[in-house]
DSSP file (Angstrom, degrees, kcal/mol; ACC not computed):
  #  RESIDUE AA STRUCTURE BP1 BP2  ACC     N-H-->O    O-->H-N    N-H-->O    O-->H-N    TCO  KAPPA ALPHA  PHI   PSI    X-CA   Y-CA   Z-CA
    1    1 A X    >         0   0    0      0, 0.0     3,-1.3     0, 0.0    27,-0.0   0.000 360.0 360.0 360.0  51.3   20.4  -11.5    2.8
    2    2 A X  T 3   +     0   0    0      1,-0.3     3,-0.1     3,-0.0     0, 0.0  -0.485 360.0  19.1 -73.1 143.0   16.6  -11.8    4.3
    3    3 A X  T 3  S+     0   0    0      1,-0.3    -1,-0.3    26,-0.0     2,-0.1   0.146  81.1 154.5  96.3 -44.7   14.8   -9.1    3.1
    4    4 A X    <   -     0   0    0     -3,-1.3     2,-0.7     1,-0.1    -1,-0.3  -0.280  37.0-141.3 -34.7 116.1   16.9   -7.8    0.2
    5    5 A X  E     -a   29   0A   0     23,-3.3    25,-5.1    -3,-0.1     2,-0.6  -0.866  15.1-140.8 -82.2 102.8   14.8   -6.0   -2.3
    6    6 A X  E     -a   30   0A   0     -2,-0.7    45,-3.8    23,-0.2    46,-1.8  -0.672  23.7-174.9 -66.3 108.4   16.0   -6.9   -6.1
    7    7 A X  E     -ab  31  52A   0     23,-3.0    25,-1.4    -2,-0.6     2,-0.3  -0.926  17.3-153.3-132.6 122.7   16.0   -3.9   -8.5
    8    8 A X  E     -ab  32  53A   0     44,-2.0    46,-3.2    -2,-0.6     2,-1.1  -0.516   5.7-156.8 -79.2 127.6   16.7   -3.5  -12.2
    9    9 A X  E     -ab  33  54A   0     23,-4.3    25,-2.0    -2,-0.3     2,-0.8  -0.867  10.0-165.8-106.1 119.7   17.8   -0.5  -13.4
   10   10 A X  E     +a   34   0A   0     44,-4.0     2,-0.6    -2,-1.1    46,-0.4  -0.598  52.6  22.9 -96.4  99.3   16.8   -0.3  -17.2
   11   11 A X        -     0   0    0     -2,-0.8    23,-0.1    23,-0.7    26,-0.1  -0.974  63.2-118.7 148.7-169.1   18.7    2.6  -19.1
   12   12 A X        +     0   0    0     -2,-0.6    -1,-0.1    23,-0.1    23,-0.1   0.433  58.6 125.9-140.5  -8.6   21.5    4.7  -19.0
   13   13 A X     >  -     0   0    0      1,-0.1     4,-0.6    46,-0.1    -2,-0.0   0.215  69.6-110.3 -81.9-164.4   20.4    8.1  -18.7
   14   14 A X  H  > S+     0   0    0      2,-0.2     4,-1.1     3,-0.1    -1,-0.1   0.417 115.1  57.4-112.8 -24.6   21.8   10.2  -15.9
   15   15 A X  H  > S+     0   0    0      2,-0.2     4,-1.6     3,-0.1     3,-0.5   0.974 106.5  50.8 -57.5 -78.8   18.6   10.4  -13.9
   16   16 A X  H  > S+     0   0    0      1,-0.3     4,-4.1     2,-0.2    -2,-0.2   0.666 109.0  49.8 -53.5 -36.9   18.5    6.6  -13.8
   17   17 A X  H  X S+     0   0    0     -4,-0.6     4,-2.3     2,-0.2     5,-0.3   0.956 107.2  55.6 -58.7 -45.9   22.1    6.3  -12.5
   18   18 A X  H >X S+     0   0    0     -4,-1.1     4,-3.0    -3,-0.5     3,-2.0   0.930 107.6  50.2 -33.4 -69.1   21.2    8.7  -10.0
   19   19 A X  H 3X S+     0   0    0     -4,-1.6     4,-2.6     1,-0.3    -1,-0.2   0.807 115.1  42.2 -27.7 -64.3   18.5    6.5   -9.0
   20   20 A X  H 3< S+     0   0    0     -4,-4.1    -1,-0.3     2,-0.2    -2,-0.2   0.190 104.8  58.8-102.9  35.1   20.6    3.6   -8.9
   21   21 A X  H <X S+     0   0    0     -4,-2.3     4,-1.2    -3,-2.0    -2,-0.2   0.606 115.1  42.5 -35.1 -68.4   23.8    5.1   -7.1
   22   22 A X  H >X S+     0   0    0     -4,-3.0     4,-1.4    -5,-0.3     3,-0.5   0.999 111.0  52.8 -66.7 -50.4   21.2    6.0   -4.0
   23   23 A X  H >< S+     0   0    0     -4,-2.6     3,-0.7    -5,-0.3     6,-0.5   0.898 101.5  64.3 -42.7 -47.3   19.4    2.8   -4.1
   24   24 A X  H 34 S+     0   0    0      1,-0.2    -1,-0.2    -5,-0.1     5,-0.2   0.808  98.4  53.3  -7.4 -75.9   22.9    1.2   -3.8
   25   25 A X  H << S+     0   0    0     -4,-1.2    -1,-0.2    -3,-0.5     2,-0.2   0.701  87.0  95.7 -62.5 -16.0   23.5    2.6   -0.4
   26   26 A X  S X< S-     0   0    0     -4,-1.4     3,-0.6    -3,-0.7    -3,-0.0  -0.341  73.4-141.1 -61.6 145.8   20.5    1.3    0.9
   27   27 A X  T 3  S+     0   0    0      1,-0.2    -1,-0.1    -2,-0.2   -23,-0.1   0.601  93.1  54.0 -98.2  11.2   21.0   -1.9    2.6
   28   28 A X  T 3  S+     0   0    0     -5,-0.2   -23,-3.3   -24,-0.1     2,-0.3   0.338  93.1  93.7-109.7  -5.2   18.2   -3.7    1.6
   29   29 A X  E <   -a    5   0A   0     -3,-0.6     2,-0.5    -6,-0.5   -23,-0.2  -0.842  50.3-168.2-110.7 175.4   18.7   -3.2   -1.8
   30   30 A X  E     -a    6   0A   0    -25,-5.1   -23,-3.0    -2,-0.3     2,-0.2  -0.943  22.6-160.9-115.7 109.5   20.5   -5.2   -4.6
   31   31 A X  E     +a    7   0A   0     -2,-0.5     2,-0.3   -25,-0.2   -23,-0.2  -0.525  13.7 179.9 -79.6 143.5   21.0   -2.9   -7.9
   32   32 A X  E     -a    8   0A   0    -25,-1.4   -23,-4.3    -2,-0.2     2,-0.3  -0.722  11.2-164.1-150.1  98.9   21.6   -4.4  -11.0
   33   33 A X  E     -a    9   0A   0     -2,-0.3     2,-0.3   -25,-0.2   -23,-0.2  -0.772  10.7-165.8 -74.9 140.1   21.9   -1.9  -13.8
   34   34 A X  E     -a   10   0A   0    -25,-2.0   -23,-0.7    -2,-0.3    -2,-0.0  -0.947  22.9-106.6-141.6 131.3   21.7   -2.8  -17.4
   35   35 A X        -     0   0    0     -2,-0.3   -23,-0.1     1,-0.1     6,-0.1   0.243  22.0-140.7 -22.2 132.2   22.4   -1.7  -21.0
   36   36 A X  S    S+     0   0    0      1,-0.1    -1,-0.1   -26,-0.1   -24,-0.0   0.485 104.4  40.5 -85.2  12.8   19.4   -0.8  -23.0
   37   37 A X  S    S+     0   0    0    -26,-0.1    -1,-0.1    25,-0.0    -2,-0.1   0.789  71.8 126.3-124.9 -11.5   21.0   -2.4  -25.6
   38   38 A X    >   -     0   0    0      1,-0.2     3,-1.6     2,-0.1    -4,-0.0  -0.204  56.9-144.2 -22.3  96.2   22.4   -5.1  -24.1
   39   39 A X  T 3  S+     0   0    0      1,-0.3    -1,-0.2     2,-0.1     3,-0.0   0.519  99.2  51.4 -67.0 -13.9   20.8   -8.1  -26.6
   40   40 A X  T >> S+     0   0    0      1,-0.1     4,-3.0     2,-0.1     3,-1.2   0.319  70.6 120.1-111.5  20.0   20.5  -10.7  -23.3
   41   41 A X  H X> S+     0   0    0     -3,-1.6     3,-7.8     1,-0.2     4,-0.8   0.790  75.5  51.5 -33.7 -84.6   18.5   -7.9  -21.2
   42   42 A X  H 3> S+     0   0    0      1,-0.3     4,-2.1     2,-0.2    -1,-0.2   0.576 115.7  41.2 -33.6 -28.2   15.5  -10.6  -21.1
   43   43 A X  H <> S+     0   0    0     -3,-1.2     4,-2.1     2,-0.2    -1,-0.3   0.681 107.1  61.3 -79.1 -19.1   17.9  -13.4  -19.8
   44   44 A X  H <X S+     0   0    0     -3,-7.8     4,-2.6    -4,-3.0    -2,-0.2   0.898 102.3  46.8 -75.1 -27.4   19.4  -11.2  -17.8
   45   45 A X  H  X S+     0   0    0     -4,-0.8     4,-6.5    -5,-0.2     5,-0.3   0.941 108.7  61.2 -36.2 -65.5   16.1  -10.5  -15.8
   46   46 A X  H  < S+     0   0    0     -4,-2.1    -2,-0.2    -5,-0.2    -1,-0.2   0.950 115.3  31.0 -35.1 -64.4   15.6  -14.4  -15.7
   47   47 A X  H  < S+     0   0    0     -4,-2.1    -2,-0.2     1,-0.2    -3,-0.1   0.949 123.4  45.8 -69.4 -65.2   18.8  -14.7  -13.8
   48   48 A X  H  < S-     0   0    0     -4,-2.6    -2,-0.2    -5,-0.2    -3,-0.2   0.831  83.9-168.9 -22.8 -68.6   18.7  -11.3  -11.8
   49   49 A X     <  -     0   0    0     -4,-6.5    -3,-0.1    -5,-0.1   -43,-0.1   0.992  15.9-170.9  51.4  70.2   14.7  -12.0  -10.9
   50   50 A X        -     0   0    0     -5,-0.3   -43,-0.2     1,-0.1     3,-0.1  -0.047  30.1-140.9 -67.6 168.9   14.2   -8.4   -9.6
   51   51 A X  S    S+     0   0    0    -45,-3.8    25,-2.7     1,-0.3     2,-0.4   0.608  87.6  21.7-110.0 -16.9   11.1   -7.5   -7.8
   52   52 A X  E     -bc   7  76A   0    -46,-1.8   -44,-2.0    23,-0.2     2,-0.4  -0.876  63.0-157.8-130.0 168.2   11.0   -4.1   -9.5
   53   53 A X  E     -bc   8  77A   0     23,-0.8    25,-3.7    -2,-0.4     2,-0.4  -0.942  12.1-158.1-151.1 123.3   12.5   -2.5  -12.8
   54   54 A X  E     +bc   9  78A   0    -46,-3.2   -44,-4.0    -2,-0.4     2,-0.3  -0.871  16.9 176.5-106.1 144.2   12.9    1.0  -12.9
   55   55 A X        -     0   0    0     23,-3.4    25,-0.3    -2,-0.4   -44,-0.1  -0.864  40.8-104.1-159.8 111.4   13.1    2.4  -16.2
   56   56 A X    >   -     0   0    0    -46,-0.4     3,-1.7    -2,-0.3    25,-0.1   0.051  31.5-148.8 -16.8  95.1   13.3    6.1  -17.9
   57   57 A X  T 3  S+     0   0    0     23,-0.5     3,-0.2     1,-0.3    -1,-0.1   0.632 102.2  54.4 -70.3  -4.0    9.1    6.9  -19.5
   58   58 A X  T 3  S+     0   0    0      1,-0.3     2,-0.3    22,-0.3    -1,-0.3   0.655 117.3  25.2 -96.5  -8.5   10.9    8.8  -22.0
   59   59 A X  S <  S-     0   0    0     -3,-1.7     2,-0.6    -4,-0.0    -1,-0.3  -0.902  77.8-170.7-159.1  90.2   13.7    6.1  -23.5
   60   60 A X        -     0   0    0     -2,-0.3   -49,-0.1    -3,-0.2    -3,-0.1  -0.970  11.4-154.0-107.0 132.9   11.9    2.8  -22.8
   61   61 A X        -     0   0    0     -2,-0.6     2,-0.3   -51,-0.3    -1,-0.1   0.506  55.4  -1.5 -91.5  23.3   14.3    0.8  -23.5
   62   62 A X  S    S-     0   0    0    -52,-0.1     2,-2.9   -21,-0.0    -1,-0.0  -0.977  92.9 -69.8-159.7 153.8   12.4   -2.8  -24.6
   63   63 A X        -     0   0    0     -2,-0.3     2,-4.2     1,-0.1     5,-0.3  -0.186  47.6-174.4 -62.9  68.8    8.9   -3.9  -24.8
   64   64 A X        +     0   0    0     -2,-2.9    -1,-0.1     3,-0.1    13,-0.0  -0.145  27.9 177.1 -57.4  55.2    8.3   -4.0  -21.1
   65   65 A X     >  -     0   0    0     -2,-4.2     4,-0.9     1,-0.1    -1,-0.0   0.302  51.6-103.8 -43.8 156.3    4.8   -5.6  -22.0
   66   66 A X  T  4 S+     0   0    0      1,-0.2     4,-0.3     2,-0.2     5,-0.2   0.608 121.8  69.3 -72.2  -1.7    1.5   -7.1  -19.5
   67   67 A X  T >> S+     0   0    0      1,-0.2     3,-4.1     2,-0.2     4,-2.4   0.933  94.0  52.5 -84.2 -52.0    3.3  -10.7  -20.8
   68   68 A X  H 3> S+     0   0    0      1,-0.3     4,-2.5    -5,-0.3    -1,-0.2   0.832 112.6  42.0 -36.4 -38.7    6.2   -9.8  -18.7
   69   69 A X  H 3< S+     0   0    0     -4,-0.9    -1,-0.3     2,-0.2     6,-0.2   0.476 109.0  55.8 -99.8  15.6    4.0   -9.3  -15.6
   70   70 A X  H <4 S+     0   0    0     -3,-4.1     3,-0.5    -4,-0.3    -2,-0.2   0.840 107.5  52.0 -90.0 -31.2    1.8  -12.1  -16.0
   71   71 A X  H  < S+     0   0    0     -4,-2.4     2,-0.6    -5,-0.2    -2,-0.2   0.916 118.5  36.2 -39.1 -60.0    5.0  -14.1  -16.1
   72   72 A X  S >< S-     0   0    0     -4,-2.5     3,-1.3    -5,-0.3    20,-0.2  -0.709  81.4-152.7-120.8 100.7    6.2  -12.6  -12.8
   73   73 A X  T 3  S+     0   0    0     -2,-0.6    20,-0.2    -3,-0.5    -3,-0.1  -0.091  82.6  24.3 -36.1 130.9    3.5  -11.9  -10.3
   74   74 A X  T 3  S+     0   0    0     18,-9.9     2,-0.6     1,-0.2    -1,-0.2   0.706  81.7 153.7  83.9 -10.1    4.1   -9.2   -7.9
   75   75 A X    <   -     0   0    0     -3,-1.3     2,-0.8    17,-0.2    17,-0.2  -0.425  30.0-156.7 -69.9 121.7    6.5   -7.7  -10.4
   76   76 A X  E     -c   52   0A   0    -25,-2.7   -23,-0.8    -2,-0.6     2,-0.4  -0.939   8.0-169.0-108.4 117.7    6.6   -3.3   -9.7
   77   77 A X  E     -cD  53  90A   0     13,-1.5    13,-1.0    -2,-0.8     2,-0.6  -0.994   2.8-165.8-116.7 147.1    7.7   -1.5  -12.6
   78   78 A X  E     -cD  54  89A   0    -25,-3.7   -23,-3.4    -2,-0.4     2,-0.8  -0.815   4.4-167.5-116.9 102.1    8.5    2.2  -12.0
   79   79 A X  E     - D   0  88A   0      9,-1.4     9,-2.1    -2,-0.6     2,-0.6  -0.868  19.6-148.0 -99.4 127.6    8.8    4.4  -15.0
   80   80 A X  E     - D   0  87A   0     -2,-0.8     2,-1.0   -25,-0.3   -23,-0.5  -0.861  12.4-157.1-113.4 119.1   10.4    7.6  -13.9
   81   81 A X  E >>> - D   0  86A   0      5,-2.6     3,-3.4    -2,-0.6     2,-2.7  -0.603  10.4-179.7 -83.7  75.8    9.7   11.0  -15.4
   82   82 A X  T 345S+     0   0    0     -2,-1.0    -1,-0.1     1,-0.3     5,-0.1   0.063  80.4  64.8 -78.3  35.0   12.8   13.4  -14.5
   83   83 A X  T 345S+     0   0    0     -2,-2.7    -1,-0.3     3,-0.1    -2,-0.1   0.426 120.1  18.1-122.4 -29.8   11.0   16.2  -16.4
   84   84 A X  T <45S-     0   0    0     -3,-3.4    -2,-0.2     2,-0.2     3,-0.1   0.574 103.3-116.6-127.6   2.6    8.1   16.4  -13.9
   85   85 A X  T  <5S+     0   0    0     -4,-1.0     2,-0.3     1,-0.3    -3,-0.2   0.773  71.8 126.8  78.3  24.4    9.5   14.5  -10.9
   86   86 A X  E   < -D   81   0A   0     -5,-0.9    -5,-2.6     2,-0.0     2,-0.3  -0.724  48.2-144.0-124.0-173.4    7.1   11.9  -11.1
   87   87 A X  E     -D   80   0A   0     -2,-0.3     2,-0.4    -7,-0.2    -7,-0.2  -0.957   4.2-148.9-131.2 152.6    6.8    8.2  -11.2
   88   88 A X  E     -D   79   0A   0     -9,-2.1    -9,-1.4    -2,-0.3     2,-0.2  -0.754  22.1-158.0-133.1  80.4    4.5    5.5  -13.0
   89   89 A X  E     +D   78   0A   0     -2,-0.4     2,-0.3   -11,-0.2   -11,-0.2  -0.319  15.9 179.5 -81.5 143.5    4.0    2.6  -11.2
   90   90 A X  E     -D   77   0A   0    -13,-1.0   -13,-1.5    -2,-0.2     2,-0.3  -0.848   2.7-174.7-131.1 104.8    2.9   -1.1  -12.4
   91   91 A X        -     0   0    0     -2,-0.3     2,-1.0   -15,-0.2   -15,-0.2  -0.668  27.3-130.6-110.0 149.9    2.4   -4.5  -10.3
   92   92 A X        +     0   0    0     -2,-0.3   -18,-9.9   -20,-0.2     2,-0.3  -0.822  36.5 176.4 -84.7 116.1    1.7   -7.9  -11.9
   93   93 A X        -     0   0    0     -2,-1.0     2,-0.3   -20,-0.2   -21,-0.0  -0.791  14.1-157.9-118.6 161.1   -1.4   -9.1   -9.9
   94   94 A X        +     0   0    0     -2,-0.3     2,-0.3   -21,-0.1    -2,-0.0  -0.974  20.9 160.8-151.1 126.8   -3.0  -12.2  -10.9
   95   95 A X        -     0   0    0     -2,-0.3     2,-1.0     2,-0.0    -2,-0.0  -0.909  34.7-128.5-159.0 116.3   -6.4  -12.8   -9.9
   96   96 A X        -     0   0    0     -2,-0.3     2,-0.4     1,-0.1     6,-0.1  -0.626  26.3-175.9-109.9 121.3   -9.4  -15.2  -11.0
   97   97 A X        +     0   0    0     -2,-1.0    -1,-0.1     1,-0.1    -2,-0.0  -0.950  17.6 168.7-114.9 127.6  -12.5  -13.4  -11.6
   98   98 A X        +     0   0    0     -2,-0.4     2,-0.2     0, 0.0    -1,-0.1   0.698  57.5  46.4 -84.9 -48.4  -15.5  -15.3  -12.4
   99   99 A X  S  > S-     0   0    0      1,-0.1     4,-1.2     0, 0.0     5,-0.0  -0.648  73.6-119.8-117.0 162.5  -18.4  -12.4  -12.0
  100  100 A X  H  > S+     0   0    0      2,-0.2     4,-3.6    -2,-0.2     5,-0.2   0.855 117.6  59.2 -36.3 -77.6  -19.7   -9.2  -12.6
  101  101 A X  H >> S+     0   0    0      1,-0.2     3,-1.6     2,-0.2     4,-1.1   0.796 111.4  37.8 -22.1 -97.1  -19.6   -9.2   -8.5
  102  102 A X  H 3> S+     0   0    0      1,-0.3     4,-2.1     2,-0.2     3,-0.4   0.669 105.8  60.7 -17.3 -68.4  -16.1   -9.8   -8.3
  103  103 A X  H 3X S+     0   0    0     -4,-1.2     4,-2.1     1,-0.3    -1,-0.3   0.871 111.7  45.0 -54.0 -44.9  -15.0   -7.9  -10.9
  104  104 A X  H <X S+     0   0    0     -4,-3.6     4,-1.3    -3,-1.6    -1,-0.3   0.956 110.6  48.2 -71.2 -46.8  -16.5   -5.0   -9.0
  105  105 A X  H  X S+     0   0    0     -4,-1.1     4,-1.4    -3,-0.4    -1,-0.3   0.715 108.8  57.2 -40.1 -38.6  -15.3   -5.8   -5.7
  106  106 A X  H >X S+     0   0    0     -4,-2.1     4,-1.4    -5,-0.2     3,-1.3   0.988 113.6  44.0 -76.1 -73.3  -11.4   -6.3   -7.4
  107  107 A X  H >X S+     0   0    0     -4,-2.1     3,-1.6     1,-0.2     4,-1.1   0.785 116.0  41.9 -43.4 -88.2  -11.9   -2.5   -8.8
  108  108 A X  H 3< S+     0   0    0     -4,-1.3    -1,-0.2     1,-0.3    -2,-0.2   0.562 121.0  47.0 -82.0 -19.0  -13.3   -0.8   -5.4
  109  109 A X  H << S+     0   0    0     -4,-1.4    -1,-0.3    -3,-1.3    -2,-0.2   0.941 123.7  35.2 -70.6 -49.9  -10.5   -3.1   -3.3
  110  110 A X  H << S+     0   0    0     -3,-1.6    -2,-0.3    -4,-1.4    -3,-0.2   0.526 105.1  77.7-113.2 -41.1   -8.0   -2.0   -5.7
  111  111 A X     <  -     0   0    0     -4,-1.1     2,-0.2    -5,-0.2     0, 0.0  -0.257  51.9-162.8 -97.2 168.3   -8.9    1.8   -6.7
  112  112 A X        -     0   0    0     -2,-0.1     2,-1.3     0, 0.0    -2,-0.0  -0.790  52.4 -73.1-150.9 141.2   -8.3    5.4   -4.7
  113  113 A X        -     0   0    0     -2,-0.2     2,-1.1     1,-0.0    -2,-0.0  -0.244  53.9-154.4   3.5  56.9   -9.8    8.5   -5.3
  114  114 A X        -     0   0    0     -2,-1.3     2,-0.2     2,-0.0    -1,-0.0  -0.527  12.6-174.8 -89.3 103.1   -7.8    9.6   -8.8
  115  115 A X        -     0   0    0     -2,-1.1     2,-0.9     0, 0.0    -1,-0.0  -0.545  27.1-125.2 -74.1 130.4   -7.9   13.5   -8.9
  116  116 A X        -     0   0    0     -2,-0.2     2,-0.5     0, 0.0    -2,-0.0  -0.899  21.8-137.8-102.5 116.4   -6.3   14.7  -12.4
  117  117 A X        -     0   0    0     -2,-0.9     3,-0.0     1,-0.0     0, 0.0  -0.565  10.8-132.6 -55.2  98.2   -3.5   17.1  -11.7
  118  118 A X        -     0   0    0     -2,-0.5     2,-0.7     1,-0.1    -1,-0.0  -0.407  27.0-115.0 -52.9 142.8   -3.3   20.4  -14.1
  119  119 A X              0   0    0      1,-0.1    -1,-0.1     0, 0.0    -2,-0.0  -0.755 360.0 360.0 -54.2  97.9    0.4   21.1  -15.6
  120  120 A X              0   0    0     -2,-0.7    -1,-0.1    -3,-0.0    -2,-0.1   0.455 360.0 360.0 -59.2 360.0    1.1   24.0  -14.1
């Protein structure tokens, strides 16, 4: 299974199933949906060891917190807004900056153009 892309689905909602129903058929990923009430979520991660967690920005359901992505580096969580069709991505990057220099170089490496989009 080289290649396999791991993904947590966090939630229940009907969006999110959608989400992970099509991911399903892909053949490079492995879905693993789970209650948001579901008391061993955090152990279930541990075993699962997704590379992404998609999760509902309206119903989150646990304290997805920056200790969770310092823990796993390289970690993508994708909170998905089914009211505006967008998504809100977050990777755990880990990086030792020393300087001013750096610091500035890690932002200009790291940043895009960000244009704020009116709500129509």
């Amino acid at each position: 299974m080289s290649g396999v892309k791991k993904v947590f689905i966090f939630g229940n909602s009907l969006s999110l199933a959608g989400i992970g129903a099509c991911l399903k058929l892909e053949n490079n990923m492995e879905v693993n949906c789970v209650d948001p009430h579901d008391s061993c979520i955090l152990e279930h991660l541990e075993e699962f060891a997704p590379q992404a967690i998609i999760f509902d920005l309206h119903n989150l359901p646990i304290d997805l917190d920056m200790d969770l992505l310092r823990r796993r580096p390289g970690l993508l969580m994708i909170g998905v807004d089914p009211s505006s069709d967008e998504v809100f991505v977050l990777k755990g990057q880990r990086r030792k900056v020393v300087t001013t220099g750096e610091l500035t170089q890690l932002i200009t490496e790291q940043t895009t153009d960000i244009r704020v989009k009116k709500r129509q």
